[in-house]
N, C-alpha and C positions, 0 to 999 in steps of 0.2 A: 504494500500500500504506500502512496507515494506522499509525501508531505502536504504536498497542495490537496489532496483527499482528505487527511488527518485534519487539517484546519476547519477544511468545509464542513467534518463533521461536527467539529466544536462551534465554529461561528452558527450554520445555521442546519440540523443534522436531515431535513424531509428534503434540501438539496442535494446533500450529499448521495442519496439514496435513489436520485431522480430516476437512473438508468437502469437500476435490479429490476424492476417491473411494479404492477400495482400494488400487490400485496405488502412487500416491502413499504412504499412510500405510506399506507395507513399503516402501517402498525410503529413505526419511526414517528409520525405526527399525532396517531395518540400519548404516543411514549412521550413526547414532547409537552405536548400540553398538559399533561399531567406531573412535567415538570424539567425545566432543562434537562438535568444529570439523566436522566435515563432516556432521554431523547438521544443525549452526545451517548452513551454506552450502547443503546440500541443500533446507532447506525455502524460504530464501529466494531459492533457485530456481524453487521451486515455486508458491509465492506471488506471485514479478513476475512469471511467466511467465503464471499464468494471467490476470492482470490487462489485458494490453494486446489 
């Protein structure tokens, strides 16, 4: 995962996720609203998971 991902998940994390698909992008933006930190953990979930 590349720096410039890492950030996007911390600044804003339902971006970061834009391109895994739909599922992805609702469960990151509930994650979200229900409170940063597991927005930013949720995506970069998301993000090494898909990577390997």
């Amino acid at each position: 995962m590349s720096l410039g991902r890492v950030l996007l998940c911390i600044i804003f994390p339902p971006l970061a996720v834009l391109d895994k698909g739909c599922g992805s992008i609702l469960i990151v933006t509930l994650l979200t609203c229900c409170g940063w930190v597991p927005g930013v953990i949720g995506a970069l979930v998301v993000n090494n998971a898909e990577e390997k």
